[in-house]
C-alpha positions in Angstrom: 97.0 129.1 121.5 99.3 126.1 121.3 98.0 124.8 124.8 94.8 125.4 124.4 95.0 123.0 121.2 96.6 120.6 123.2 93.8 120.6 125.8 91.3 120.2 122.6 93.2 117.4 121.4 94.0 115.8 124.5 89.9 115.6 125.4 89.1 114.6 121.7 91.7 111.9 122.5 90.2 110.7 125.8 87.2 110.8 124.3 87.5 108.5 121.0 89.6 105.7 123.3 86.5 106.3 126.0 84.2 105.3 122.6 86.4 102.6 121.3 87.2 100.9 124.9 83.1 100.9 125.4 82.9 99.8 121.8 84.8 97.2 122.4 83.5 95.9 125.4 80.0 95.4 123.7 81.6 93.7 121.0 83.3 91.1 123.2 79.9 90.5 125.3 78.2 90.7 122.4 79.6 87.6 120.6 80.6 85.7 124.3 77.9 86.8 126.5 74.9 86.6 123.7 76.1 84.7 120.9 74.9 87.0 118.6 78.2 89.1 117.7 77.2 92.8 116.7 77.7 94.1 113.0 78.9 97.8 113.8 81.5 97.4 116.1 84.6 96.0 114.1 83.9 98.6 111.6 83.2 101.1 114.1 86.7 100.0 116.1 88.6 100.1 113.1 87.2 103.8 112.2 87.9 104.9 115.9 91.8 103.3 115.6 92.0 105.5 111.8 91.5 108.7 114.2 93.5 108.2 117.3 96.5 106.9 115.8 96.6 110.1 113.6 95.3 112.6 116.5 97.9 111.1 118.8 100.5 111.5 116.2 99.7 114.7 116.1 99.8 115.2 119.6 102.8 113.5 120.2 104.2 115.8 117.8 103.3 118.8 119.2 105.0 117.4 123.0 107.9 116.2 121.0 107.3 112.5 122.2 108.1 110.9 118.5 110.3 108.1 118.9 114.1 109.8 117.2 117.8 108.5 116.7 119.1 111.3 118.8 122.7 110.0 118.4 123.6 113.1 116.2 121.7 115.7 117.9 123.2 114.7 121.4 127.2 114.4 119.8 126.5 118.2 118.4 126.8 121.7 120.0 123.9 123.1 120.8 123.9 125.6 118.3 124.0 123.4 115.5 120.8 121.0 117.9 119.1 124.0 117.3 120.0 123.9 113.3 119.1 120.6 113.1 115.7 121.0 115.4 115.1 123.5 112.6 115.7 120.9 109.4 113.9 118.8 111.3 110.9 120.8 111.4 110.5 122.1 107.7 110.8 118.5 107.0 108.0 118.1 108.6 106.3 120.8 107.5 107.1 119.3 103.9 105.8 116.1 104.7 102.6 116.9 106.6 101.5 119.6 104.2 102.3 117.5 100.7 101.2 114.3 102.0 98.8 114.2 104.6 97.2 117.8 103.7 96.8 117.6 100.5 96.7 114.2 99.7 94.4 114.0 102.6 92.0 116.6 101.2 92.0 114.7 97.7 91.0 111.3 99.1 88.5 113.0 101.2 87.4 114.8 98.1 87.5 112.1 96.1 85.5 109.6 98.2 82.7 112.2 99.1 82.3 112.6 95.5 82.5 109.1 94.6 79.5 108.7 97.5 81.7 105.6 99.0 80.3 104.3 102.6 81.1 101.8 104.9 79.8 98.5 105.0 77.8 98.4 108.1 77.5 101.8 109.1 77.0 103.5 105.7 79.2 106.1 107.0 80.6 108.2 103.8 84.1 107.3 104.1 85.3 110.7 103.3 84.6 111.5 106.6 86.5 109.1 108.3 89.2 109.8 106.4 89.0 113.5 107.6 91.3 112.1 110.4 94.6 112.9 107.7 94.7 116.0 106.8 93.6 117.1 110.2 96.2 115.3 111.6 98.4 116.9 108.8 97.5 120.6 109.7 97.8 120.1 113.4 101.5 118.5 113.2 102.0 121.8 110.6 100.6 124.0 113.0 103.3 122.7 115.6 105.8 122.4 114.2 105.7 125.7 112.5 105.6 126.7 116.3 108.5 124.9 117.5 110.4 127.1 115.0 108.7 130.2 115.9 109.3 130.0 119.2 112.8 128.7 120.0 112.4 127.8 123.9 109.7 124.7 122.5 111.6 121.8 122.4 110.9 119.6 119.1 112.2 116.4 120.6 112.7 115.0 124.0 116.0 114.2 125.2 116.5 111.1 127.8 
């Protein structure tokens, strides 16, 4: 299950910095090449930079790539790594769940009900603010794994 998440994420993230690269591209041609700079894309980047810096996070949490102070769990035994890998985790579970889970859902709630959109794009903003609490249930979802299954490392070590 776990890696066929990460193959889903991994493509969805390809595919948004595919989007915001081309996205980009227009913009800068747009305002250099035609002089007339296009409306959408700023708003349009600034969406696509909301989603893969909370995807990747997500991502990076589930291959243990998060940047971590690793001075304590190196000087330890590994028995007590594996206790602190542990703390580690339900903190995380704590934090993704309270904060990005269900405050994400609330915003999203709230701003779907309030009918806000987006300048430009008239997007409902609700939507692009989806991006949390997905991110939230996907670094849940891992690291809920990592202490199911013991052999999944939850951090990298050099």
């Amino acid at each position: 299950m776990r890696s066929r998440i990460d193959y889903i994420l991994s493509g969805c993230l390809i595919l948004l910095m595919a989007v915001m690269v081309l996205n980009v591209l227009w913009q800068v041609a747009s305002r250099y090449l035609l002089n007339s700079p296009s409306a959408f894309t700023d708003e349009l980047a600034g969406f696509l930079m909301i989603w893969v810096g909370l995807l990747g996070a997500s991502y990076a949490t589930g291959k243990g790539l998060h940047l971590a102070i690793d001075i304590l769990h190196e000087s330890v035994a590994p028995a007590v790594q594996r206790r602190l890998d542990m703390v580690i985790n339900l903190l995380i579970v704590v934090f993704a769940l309270s904060i990005l889970v269900i405050g994400g859902f609330r915003l999203v709630y709230l701003t779907l009900y309030l009918e806000q959109t987006s300048a430009n794009l008239e997007v409902p903003l609700g939507y692009v603010y989806l991006a949390i609490p997905l991110s939230g249930l996907l670094m849940t979802y891992y690291s809920l794994d990592n202490l199911i299954k013991p052999n999944t490392p939850s951090h990298v070590s050099k």
